[in-house]
N, C-alpha and C positions, 0 to 999 in steps of 0.2 A: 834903390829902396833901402832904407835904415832899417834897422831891427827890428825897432816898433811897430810898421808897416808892413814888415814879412809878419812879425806874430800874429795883428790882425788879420791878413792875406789869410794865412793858413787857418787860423782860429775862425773862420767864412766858411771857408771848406770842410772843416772838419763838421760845422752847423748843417752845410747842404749835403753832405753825405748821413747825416742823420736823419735827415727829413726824407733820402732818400731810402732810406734802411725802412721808415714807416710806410713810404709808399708801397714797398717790396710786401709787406707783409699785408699792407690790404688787398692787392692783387692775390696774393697767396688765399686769405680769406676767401678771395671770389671766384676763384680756381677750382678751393677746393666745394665751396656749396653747388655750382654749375657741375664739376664733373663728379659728386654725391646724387645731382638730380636727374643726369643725363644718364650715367654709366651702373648706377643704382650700387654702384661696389665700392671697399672702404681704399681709400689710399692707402699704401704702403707705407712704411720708412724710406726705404729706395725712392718709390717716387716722388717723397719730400726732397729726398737727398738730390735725385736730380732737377727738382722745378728750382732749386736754387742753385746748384752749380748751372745751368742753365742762363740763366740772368749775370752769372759771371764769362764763362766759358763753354762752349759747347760738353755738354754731359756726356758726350763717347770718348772725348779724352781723359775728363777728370774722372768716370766712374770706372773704363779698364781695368782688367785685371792686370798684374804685376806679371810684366813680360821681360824683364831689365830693360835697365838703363845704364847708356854710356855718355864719358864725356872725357875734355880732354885731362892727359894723365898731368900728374902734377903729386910731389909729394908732401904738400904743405896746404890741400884741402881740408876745409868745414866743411861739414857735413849735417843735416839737421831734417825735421820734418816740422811742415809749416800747413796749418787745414789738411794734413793728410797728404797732401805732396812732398817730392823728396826735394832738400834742395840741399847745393853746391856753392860755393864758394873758394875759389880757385882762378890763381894768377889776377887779381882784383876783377874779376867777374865774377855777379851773383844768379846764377842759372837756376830756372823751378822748373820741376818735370814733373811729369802723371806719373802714375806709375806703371804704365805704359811704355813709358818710355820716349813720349811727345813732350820738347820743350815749351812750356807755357810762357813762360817769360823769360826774359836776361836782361839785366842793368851792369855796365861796363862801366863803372865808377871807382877802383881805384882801391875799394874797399878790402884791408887783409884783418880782420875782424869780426865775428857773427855774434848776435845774442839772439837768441831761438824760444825762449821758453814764457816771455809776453803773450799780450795781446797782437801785437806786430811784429811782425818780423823785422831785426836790425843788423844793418850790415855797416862799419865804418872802420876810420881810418887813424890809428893812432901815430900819424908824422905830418898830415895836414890837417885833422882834427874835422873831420867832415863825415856825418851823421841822416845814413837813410833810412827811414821806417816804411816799410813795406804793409799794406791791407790787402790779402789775396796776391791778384798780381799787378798792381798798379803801386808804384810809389806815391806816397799821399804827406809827407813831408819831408825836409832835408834842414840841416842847419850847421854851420861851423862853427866849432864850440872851441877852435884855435891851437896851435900847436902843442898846448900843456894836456891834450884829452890822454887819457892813459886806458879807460875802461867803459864799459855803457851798461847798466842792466835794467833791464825794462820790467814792466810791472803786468797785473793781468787787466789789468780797466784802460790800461794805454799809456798811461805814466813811464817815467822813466830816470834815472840817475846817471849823472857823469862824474867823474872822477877825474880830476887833473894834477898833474905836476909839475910846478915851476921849481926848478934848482932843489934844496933843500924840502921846499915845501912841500905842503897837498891841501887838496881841499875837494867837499860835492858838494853838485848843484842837484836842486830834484824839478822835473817841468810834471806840470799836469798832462791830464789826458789832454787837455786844449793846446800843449804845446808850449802852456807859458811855464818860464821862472819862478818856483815857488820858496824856494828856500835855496838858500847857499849856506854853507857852515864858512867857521872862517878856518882862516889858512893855520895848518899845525905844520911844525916841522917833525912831528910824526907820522909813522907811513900808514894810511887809511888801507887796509890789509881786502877788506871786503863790504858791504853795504845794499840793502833790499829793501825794495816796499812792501808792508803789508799786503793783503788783500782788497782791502777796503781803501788804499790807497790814500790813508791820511797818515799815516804812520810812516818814517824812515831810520834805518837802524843803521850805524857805522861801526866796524869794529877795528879800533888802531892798535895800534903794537906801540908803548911806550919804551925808550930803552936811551940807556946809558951807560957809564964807564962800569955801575956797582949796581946796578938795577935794570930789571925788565918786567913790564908789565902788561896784561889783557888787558883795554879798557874799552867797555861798549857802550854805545852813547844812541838814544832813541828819542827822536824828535816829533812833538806834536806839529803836522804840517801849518795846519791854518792859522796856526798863531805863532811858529815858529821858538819855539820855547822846546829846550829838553826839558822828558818828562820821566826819562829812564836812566839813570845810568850807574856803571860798577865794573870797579877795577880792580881784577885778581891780580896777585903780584905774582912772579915770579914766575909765571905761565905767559905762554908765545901765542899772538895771535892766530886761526887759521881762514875762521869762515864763519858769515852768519847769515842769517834769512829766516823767514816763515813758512811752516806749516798748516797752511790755510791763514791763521792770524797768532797761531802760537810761535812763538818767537824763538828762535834756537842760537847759539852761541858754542863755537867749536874752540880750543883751545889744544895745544900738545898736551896736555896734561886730562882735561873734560869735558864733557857735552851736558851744557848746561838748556834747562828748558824753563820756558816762562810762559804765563799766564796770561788772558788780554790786559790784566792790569799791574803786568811786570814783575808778581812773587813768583820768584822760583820753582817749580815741581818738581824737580827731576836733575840729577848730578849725578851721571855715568862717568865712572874711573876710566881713562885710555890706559889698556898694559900694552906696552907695546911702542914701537917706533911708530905714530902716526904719518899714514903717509900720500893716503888723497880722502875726500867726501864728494860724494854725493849725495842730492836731495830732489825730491819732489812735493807734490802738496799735502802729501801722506808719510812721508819716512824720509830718513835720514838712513844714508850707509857710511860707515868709517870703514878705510881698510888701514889695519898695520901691515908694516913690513918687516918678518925677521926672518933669519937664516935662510931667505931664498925662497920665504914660502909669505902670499899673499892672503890674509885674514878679515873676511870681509863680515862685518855685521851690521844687520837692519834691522834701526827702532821706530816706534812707535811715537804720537805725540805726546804718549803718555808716559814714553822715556822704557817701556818693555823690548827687550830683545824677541824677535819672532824669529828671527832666521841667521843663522851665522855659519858660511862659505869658507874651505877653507883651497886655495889654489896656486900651484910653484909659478914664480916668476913675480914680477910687477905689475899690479894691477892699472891697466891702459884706459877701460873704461868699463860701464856697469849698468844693464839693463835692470831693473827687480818690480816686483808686486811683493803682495805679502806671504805669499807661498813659493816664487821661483826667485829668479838668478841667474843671468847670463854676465858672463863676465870675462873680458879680451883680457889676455896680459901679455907679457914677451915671451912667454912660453904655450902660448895656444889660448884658444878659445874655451871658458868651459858652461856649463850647465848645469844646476840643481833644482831640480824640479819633484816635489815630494818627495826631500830629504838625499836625492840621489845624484852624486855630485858625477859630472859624466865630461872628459877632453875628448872634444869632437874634433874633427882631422878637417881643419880647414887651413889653409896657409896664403901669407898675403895678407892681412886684414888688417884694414887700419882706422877701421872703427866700423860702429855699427849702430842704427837707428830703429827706433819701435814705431809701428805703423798702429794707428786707432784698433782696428784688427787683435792686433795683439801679434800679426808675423815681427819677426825681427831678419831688417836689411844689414846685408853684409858688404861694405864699403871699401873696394880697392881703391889702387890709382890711379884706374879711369874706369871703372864699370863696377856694377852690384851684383851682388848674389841673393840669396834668399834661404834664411833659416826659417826654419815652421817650430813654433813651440810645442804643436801637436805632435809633430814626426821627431822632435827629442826626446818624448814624454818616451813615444814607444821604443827607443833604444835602449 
């Protein structure tokens, strides 16, 4: 089967699982009038929650409460949560459990690579170049994008970007939700640092690092999908690439030196100074956190889309990873785990922890090397 022939293949399926998604909801429709006319009482949440995990997987697995979970140790697992399931990825197996602690699925594919925060969940392989998208727990496409893939970051509508390196070069491709080819940029022998899809999934932004013997440069480059045209772009000089993505569709741009924020129609709003060694970010569809790193002590703060500081952490060691909303802060580093939750920064005595995931819930999972724990944000509040 050629290429063209797997993208139609898959581009069928992805059709019939839509038309299945409508049948799902008309049955739901007649679920719920029948059991309003029989039972005369109003449906719950829960019981929404279960007539569709239901149609997926038995609802005494998926809806359990959080009893742990084990799996095998390894110290070079991903870790993530996917519909509220915990998943693993470890020794190129992609393992999804309830939170029970009941394996729903495993795909042994090879994959030592996770992108988590899509619409699908993506598991692949940067030495064979081999690309699985996960819906619940069935794999629902795959594709080898060839030994040059370096990166994958998926989008929320289903889209997706790859990132490859040949020698010198680099270059991304962006595929639709369907799966197809929509845009390639061409090949820079600059290093494409980072790159995201909007929201609305017509939009993709690259941010390369220009450099030379007497010169380095920021330059970010934002592309209108359906016609393939940049329709953004600017290049700070003398400033180092870090990271870039959206904010629902406000666009952001990380630099050593700034955090720049933009508009749907690319003016600038918002240029926050970094003092400080910058030294990881994190984001979600609400906020941005930069942490610097000086004298041993990890300085974390979260903005707004509007470019306002609401919260700034301060914690000893290197910051590892970083849970937040716009009032708390949980945050790992090599010197412990810590917590600030209404302004009150708290090292909780946990040891072993090599990451940690937020559950729909709001608990936050404590991720060893073969088994989880369980932090409650309620039960840190009261410490």
């Amino acid at each position: 089967m050629d290429s063209e022939q797997k993208n139609d293949y898959y581009s069928k399926r992805v059709k019939i699982f839509r038309i299945l998604k409508y049948v799902t909801l008309i049955v739901l429709i007649l679920f719920t009038v029948i059991t309003s006319i029989a039972g005369r009482s109003k449906l719950s949440i829960n019981s929404l929650d279960s007539f569709f995990n239901y149609l997926r997987i038995n609802p005494r697995l998926v809806n359990a409460e959080y009893k742990g979970i084990y799996y095998s140790p390894s110290l070079d697992s991903k870790f993530g949560i996917y519909e509220n399931q915990f998943v693993v990825l470890s020794n190129g197996v992609l393992n999804i459990y309830s939170l029970s602690g009941i394996r729903l699925a495993s795909f042994d594919n090879g994959s030592d690579r996770l992108s988590k925060n899509g619409k699908y969940l993506c598991s692949y392989n940067t030495n064979d170049g081999n690309i699985h998208l996960y819906n619940y727990y069935s794999e629902i496409y795959s594709l080898n994008a060839g030994n040059t893939l370096s990166s994958v970051v998926t989008g929320k509508k289903g889209g997706f970007i790859t990132l490859h390196t040949s020698g010198s070069e680099m270059n991304g491709e962006v595929f639709s939700k369907d799966f197809k080819s929509v845009l390639s940029t061409e090949k820079t022998s600059d290093t494409i640092y980072s790159c995201a899809l909007n929201e609305s999934e017509d939009r993709a932004v690259f941010l390369i690092q220009e450099q030379g013997e007497s010169f380095r440069n920021s330059h970010i480059v934002v592309y209108n999908i359906s016609d393939k045209k940049i329709i953004f772009e600017e290049k700070n000089e003398g400033e180092v690439s870090i990271q870039t993505g959206y904010l629902s569709n406000t666009l952001y741009s990380v630099t050593d030196k700034y955090i720049r924020l933009y508009d749907s129609s690319n003016k600038e709003t918002a240029k926050i100074e970094i003092e400080g060694n910058l030294f990881r970010v994190f984001s979600d569809d609400s906020f941005v956190v930069f942490v610097t790193y000086n004298n041993g002590v990890s300085t974390l703060t979260l903005l707004t889309k509007e470019g306002k500081s609401k919260l700034i952490v301060n914690c000893e060691g290197k910051t590892l990873q970083c849970i937040f909303s716009e009032d708390k802060m949980f945050v790992l580093t090599t010197k412990g785990l810590y917590s600030s939750i209404n302004g009150v920064v708290t090292l909780n005595d946990y040891e072993g922890v090599m990451d940690m995931v937020m559950l729909n819930s709001g608990k936050i999972i404590l991720c060893y090397d073969d088994h989880t724990g369980l932090l409650e944000t309620e039960k840190e509040a009261e410490q």
